[in-house]
TORKOL-926726 format. One line per 3 residues: number of its first residue (from 1); for each residue z, x, y of N, C-alpha, C, CB. Coordinates in steps of 0.1 Angstrom, whole numbers, plus 5000, padded with zeros to 4 digits. Glycine has a CB too. Layout:
// TORKOL-926726
NUM	Z/X/Y/Z/X/Y/Z/X/Y/Z/X/Y | ...;
END
This chain:
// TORKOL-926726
1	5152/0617/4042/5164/0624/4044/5176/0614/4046/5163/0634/4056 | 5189/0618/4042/5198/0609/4041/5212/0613/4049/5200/0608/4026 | 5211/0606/4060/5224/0615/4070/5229/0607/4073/5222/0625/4084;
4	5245/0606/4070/5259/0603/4071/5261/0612/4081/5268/0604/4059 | 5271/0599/4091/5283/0605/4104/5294/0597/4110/5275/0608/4119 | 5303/0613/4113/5311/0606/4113/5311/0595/4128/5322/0616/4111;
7	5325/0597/4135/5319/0593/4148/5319/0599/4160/5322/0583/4151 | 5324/0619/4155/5326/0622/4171/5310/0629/4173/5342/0634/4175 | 5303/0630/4162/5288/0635/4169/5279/0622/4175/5279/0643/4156;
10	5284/0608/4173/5273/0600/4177/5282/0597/4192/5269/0585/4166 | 5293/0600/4193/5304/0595/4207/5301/0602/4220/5322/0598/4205 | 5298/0616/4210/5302/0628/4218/5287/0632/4228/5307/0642/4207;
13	5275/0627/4221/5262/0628/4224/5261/0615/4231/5253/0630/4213 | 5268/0609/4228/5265/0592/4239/5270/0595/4250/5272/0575/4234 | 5279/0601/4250/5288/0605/4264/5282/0611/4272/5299/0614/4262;
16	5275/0624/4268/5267/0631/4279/5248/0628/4280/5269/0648/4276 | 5247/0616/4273/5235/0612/4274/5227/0614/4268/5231/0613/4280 | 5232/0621/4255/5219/0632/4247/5219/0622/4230/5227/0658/4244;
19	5222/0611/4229/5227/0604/4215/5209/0602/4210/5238/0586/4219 | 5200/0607/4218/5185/0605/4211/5179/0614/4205/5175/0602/4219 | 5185/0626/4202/5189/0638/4201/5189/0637/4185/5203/0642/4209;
22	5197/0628/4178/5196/0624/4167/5185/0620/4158/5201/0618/4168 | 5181/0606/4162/5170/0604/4156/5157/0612/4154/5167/0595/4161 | 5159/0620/4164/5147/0628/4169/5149/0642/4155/5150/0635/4191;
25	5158/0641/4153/5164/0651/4149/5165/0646/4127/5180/0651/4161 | 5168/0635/4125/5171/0631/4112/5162/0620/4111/5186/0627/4110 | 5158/0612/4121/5152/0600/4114/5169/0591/4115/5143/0605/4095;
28	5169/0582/4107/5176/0569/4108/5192/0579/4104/5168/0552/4095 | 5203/0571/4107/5214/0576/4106/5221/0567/4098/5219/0579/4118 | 5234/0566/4089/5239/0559/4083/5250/0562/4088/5238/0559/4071;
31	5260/0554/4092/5274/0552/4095/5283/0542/4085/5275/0547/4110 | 5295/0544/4082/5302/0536/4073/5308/0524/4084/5313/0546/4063 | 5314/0519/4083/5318/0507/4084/5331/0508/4098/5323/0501/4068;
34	5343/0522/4085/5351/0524/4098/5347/0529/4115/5361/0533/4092 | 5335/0540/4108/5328/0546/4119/5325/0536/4128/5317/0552/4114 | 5316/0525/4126/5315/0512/4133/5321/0510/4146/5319/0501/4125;
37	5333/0505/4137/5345/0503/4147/5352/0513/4155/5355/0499/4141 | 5355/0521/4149/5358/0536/4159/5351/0537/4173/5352/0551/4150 | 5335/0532/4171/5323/0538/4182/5325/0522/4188/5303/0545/4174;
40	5330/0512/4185/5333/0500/4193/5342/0498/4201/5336/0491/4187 | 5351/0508/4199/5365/0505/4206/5363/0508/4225/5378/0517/4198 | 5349/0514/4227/5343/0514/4241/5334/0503/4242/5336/0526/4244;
43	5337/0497/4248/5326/0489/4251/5313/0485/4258/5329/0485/4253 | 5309/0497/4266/5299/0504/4271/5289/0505/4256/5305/0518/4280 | 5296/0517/4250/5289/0523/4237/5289/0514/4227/5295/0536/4230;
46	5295/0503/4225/5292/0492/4219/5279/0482/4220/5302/0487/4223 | 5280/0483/4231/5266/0475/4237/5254/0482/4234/5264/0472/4253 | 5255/0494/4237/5244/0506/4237/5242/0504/4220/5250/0524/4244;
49	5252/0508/4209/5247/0511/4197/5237/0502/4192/5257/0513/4188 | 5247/0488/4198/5239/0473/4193/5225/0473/4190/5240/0461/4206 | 5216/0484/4203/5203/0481/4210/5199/0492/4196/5199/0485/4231;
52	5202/0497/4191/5198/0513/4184/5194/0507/4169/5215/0526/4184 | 5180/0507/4168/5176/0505/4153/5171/0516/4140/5165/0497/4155 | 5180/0531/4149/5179/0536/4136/5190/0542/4134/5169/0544/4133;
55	5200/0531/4137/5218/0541/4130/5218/0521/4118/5243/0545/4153 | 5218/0525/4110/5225/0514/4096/5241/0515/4096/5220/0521/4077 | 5248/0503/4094/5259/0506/4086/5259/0502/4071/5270/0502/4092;
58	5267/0508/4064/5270/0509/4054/5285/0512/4046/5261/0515/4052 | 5293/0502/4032/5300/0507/4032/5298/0516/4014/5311/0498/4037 | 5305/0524/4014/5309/0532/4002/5310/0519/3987/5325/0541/4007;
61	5302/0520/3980/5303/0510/3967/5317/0512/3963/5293/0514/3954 | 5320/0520/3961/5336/0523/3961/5346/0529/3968/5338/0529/3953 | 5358/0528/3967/5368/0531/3976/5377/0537/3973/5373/0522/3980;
64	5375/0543/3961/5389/0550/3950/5383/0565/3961/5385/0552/3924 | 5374/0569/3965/5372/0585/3971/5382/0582/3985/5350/0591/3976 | 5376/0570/3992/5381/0567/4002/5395/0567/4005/5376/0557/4003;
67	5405/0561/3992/5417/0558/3991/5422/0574/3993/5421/0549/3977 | 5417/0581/3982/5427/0592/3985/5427/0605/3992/5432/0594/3975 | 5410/0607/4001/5411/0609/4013/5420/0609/4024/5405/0605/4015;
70	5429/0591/4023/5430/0593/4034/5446/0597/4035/5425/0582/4040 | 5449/0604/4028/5463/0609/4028/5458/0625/4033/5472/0607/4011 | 5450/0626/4039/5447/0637/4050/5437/0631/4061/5441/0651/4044;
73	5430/0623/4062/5424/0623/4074/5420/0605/4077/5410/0633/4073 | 5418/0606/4086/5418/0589/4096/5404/0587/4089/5417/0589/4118 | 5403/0573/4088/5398/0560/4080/5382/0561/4086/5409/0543/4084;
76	5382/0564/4096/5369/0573/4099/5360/0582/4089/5373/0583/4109 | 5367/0591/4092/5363/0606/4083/5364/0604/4067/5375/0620/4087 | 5375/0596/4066/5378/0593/4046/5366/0586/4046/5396/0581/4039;
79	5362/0573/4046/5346/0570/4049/5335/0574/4049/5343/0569/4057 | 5333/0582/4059/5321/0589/4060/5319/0600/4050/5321/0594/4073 | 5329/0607/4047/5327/0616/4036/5325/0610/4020/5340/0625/4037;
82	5332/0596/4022/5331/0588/4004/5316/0588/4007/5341/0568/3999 | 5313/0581/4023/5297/0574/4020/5290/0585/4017/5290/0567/4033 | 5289/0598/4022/5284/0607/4023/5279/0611/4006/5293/0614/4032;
85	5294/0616/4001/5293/0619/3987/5289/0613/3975/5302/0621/3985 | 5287/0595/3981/5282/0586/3970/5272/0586/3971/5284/0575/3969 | 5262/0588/3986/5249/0587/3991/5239/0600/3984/5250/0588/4009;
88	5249/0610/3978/5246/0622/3981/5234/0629/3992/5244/0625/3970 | 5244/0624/4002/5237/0629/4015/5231/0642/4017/5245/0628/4025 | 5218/0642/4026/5215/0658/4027/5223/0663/4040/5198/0662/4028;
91	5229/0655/4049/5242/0657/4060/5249/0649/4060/5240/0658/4073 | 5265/0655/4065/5272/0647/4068/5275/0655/4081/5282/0643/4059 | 5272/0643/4093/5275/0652/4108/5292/0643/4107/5260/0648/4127;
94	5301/0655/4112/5310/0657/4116/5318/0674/4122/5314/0650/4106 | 5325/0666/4136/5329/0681/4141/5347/0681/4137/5326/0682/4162 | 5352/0672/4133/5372/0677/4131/5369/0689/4123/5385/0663/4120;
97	5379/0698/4121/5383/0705/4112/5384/0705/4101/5389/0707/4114 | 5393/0694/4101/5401/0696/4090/5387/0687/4082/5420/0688/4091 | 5390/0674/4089/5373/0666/4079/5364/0673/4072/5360/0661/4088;
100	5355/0687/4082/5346/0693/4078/5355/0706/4061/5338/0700/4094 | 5367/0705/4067/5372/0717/4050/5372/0705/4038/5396/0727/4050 | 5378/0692/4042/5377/0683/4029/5360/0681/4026/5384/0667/4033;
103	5354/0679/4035/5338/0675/4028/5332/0685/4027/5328/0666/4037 | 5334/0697/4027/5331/0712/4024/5334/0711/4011/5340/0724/4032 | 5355/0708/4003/5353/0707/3990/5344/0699/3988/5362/0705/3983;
106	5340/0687/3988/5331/0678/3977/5319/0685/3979/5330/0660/3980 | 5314/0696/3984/5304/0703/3983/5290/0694/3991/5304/0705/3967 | 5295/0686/4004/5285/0682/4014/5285/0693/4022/5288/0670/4022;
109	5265/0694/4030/5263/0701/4037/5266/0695/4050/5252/0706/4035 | 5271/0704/4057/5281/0697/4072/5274/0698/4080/5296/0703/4079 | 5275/0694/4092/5264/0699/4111/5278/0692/4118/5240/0686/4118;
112	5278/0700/4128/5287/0693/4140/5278/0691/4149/5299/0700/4147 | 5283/0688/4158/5278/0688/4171/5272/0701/4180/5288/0683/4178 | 5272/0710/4176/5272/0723/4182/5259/0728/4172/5288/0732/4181;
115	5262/0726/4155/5245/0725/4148/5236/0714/4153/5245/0721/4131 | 5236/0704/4161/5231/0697/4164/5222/0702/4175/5237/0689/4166 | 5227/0711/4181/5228/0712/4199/5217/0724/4191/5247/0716/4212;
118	5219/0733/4186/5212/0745/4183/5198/0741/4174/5222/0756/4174 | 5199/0730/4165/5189/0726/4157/5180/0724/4168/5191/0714/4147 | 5183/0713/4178/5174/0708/4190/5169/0723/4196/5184/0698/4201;
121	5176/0734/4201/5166/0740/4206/5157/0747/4194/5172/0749/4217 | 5160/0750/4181/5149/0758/4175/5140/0749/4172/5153/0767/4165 | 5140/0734/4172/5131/0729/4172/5122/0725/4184/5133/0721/4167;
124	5126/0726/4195/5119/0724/4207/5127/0715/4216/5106/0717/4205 | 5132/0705/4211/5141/0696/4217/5144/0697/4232/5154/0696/4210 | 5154/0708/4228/5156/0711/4246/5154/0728/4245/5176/0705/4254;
127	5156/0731/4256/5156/0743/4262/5165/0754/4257/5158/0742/4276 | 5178/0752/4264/5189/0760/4266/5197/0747/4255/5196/0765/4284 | 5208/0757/4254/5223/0748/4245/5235/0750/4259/5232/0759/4224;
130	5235/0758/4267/5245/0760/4271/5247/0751/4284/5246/0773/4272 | 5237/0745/4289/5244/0728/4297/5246/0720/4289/5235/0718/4308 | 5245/0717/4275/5248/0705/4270/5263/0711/4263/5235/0698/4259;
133	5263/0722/4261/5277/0726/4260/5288/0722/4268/5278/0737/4259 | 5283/0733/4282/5293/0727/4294/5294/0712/4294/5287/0732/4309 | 5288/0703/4295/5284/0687/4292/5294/0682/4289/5274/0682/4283;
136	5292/0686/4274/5306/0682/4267/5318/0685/4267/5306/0684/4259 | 5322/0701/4271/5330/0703/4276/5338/0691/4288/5324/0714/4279 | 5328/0690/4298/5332/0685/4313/5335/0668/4311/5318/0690/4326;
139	5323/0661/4301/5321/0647/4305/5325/0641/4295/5309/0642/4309 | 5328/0646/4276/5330/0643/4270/5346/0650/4264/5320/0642/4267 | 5352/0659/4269/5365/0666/4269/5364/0675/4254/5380/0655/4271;
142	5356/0676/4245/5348/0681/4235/5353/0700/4238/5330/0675/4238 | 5365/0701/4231/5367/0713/4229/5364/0721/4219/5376/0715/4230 | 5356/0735/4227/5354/0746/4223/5358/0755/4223/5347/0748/4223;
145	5362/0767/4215/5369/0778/4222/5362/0790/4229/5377/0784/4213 | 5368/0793/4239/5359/0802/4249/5347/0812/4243/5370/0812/4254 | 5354/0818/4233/5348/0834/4224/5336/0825/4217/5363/0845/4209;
148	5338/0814/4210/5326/0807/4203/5316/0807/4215/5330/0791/4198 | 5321/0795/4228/5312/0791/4233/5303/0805/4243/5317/0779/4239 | 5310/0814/4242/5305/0827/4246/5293/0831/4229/5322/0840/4249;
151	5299/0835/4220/5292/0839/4210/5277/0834/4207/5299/0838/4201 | 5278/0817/4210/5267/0810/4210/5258/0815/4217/5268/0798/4214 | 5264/0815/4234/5254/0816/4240/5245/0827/4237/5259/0817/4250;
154	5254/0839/4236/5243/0852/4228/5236/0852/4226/5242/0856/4219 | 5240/0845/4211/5231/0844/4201/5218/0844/4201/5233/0836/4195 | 5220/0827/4211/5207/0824/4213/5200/0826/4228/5208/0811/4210;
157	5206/0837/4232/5197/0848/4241/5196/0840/4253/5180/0851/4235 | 5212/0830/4255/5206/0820/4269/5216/0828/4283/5210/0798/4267;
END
């Protein structure tokens, strides 16, 4: 399996402690280059990714997807989505908006953080979704909107 990300699902899961959540979840992760740096600019999570032998980086063989990406989205996401679309990835985790409607056109399958959180419980992972929600909410500032994070809960009967 081939999974590209961007960097607020590997930030946002390092934050509240749950970044093993991943592997557990994809096997090895690919990050592009800008992603790299983005997840460097802490230096806590810097040290931590260092130790981590199943996130790769990698950059995009080309840069023409990259280039004109980024006349809508930060050098992050333009990235991750070229890597994604050259890799022809079977994910690209990313939670922005706008990111996930551009890699939506090139016709990648998307997960955010919140498919993450739900994959983990129907696989066993964890229990409930709705403390790692609040989590993120509280420790990672990871906004959701109320009626969603209500609807979730529902859903999944917690």
């Amino acid at each position: 399996m081939i999974v590209v990300s961007d960097t607020s699902p590997i930030t946002n899961l390092w934050q509240i402690g749950e970044l093993d959540l991943l592997p557990q979840l994809f096997g090895k992760i690919i990050i592009p280059h800008e992603v790299y740096t983005e997840l460097c600019a802490l230096p806590a999570q810097k040290a931590y990714l260092e130790k981590l032998d199943w996130i790769s980086i990698q950059k995009p063989l080309s840069d023409q997807l990259k280039q004109a990406l980024l006349k809508e989205l930060d050098a992050g996401e333009a990235e991750a989505i070229s890597l994604a679309f050259e890799l022809k990835a079977d994910y690209l985790l990313i939670d922005e908006q706008l990111g996930r409607k551009v890699a939506e056109r090139y016709g990648l399958k998307i997960v955010g953080i919140i498919g993450i959180l739900i994959q983990a419980k129907t696989t066993g992972l964890i229990k409930t979704v709705k403390p790692y929600l609040e989590n993120l909410r509280m420790k990672a500032d990871f906004r959701i909107n109320p009626s969603l994070f209500e609807q979730i809960i529902k859903t999944l009967g917690e």
